[in-house]
N, C-alpha and C positions, 0 to 999 in steps of 0.2 A: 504493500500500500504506500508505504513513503516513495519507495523508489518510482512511482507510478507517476509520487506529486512532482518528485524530483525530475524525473523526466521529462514530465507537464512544464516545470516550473523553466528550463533549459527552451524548451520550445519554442515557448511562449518568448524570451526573451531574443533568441535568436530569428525570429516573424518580427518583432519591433524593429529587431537590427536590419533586418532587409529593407522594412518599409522606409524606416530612414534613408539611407543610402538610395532608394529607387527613388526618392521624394526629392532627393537632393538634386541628382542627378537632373531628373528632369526639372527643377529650377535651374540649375546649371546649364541645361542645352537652350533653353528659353532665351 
């Protein structure tokens, strides 16, 4: 069960990480 949140928890942070970097990017090509 922890390791499920744990995994959850990784996830979820690395889906933030993308969306920034995609977010940026496209302010950047703009």
């Amino acid at each position: 069960m922890v390791f499920m949140l744990f995994l959850m928890k990784i996830n979820l942070k690395s889906h933030l990480v993308f969306k920034c970097r995609y977010f940026k990017c496209c302010n950047f090509k703009r």
